[in-house]
C-alpha positions in Angstrom: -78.1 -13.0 44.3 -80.1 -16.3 43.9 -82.2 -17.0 40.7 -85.4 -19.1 41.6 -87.0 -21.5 39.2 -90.0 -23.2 39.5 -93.5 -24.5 38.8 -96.2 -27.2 39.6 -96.2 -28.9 36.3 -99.4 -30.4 34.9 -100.0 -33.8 34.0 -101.6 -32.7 30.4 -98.0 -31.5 29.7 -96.0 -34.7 31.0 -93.9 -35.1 28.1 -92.0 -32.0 28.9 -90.6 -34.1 31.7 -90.0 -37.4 32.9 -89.2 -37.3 36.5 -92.1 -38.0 39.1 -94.5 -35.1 40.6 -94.5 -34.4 44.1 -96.9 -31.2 44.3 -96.7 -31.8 48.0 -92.9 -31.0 48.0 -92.7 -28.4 45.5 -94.6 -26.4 47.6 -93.5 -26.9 51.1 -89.7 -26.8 49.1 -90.7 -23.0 47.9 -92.1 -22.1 51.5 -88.6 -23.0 52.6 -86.6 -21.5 50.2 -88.3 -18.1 50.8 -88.1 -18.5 54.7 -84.6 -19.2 54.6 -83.7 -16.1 52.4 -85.8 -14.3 54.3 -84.3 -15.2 57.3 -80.6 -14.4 55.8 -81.2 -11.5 54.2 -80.8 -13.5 50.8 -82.1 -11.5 48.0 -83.5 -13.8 45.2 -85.5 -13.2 42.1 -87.8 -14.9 39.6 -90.3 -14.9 37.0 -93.8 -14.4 38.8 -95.3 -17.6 37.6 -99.0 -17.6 39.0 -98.4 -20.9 41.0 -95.2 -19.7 42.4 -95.8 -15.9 43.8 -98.8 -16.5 45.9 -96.3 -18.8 47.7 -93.8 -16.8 47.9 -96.0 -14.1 49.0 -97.4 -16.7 51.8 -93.7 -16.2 53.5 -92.4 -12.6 52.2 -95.5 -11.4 54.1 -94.9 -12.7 57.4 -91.6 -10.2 57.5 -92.9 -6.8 57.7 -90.3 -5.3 59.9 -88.0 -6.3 57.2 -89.4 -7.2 53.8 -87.5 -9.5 51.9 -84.9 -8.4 49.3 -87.2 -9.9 46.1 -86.9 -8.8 42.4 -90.3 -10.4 40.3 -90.1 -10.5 37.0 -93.4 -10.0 34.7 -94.0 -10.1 31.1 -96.1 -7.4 29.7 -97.5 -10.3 27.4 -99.3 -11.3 30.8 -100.6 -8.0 32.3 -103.8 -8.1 33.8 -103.6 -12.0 34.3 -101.2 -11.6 37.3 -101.9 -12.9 40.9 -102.9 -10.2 43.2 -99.8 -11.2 45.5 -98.1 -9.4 43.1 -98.8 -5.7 44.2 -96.7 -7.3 47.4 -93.8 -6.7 45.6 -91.6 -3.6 46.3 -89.3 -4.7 43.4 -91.3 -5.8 40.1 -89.8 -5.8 36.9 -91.8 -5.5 33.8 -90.6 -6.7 30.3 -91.7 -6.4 27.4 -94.2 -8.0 25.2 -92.7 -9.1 21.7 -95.2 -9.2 18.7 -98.0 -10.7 20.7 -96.5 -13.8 21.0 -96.2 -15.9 24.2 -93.0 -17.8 23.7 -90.8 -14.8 22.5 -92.3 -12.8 25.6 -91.3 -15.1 28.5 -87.7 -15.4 26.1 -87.5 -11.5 26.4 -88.3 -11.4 30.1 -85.7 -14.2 31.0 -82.8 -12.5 28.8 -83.3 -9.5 30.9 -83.3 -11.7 34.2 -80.1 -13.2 33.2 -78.3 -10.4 31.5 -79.1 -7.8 34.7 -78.6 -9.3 37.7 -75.2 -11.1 39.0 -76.4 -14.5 39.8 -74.4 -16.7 42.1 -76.9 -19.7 42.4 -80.0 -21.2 40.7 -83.0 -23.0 42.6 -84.8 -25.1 40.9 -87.7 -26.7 42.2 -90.5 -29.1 40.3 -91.3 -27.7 36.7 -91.9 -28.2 33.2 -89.4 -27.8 30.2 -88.5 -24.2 31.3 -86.6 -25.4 34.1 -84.1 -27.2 31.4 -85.0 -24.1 29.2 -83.6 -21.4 32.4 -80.7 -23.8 33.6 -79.2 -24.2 30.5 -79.7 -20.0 29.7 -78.4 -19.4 33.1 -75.4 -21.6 32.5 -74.2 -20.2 29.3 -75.0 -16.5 30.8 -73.0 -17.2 34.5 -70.8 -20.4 33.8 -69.7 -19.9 37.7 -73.5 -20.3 38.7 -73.9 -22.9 41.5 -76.9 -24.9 40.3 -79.3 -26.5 42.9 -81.8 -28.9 41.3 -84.1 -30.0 43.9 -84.7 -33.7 42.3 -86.9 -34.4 45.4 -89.5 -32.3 44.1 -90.0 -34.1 40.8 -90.8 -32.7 37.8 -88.0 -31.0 35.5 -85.3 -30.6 38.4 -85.4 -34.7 38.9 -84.8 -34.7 35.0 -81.9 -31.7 35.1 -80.5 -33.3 38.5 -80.0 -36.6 36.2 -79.1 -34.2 33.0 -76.0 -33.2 35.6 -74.9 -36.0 37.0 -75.0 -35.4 40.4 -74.7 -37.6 43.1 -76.0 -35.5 45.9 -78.5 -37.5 47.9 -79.5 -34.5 49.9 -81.2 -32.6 46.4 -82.0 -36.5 45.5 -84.4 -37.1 48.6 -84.3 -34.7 51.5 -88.0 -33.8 52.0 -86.4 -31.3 54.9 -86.4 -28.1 52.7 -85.5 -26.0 55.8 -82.4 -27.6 56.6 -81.8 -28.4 52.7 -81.5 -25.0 51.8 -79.9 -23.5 55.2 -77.0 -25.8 53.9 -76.7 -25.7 50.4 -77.1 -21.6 50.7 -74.6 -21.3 53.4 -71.8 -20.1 51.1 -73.8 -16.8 50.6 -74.7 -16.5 53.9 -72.9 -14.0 55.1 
């Protein structure tokens, strides 16, 4: 299973990162990543982030003979505020709220992302501080976990691809997402 991370981030919040923004690429590199899943049979999951789904969606729903195998994960702390893509979803997975409080929510929901589903890579594409927040959970959770920054993209991932120490130019500056992630995910691929 592949764990997805990402997000658009916003300049207002540019101290969470330091890495450039390409919103350009973070999209077109999400459109990819679902259409090459899609295309495999990959079955991936994520958080439903409201930039992220209706993107996801955008693909997912171009395979009706053969929906996509895609777990989204949703705090209660957020119901009602979700994007309508979400009803697209066969396989939503809703966590709970804790105490009213934001943080602790979205903490809740990716504990249970981690903890129940065997994860043998993490995306990560654009993003704030939650994509350093997720890799480093993910790590401790799956130590095994192949971890796929897309640096390209900008945003947290350029700043966790650094964090790394990777020298891999095709996750530094590929803007071909198709062929990016048909080779990187080839392993799983089966």
């Amino acid at each position: 299973m592949i764990f997805l991370s990402a997000s658009v981030p916003v300049e207002s919040r540019r101290d969470e990162f330091s890495g450039p923004i390409d919103v350009l690429a973070i999209r077109e590199a999400i459109v990819a990543f679902t259409k090459v899943c899609a295309e495999n049979n990959l079955p991936f999951y994520f958080g439903g982030h409201p930039a992220i789904t209706p993107l996801v969606y955008r693909v997912a729903s171009q395979y009706t003979e053969n929906k996509p195998l895609i777990k989204i994960y949703q705090s209660l702390y957020f119901e009602g505020q979700t994007p309508k893509e979400v009803e697209f979803f066969d396989n939503i997975c809703w966590t709970k709220k804790v105490n009213d409080d934001m943080l602790a929510s979205v903490e809740a929901m990716r504990n249970q992302m981690f903890t129940e589903n065997h994860t043998d890579c993490a995306v990560f594409i654009g993003g704030m501080k939650g994509i350093i927040d997720e890799a480093n959970k993910i790590m401790k959770i799956h130590p095994l976990v192949k971890i796929l920054p897309v640096a390209s993209t900008g945003g947290a991932s350029f700043d966790l691809y650094r964090m790394m120490k990777l020298s891999d130019v095709e996750l530094l500056k590929s803007p071909a997402y198709v062929s990016l992630f048909r080779e990187k995910l080839d392993f799983l691929i089966r």
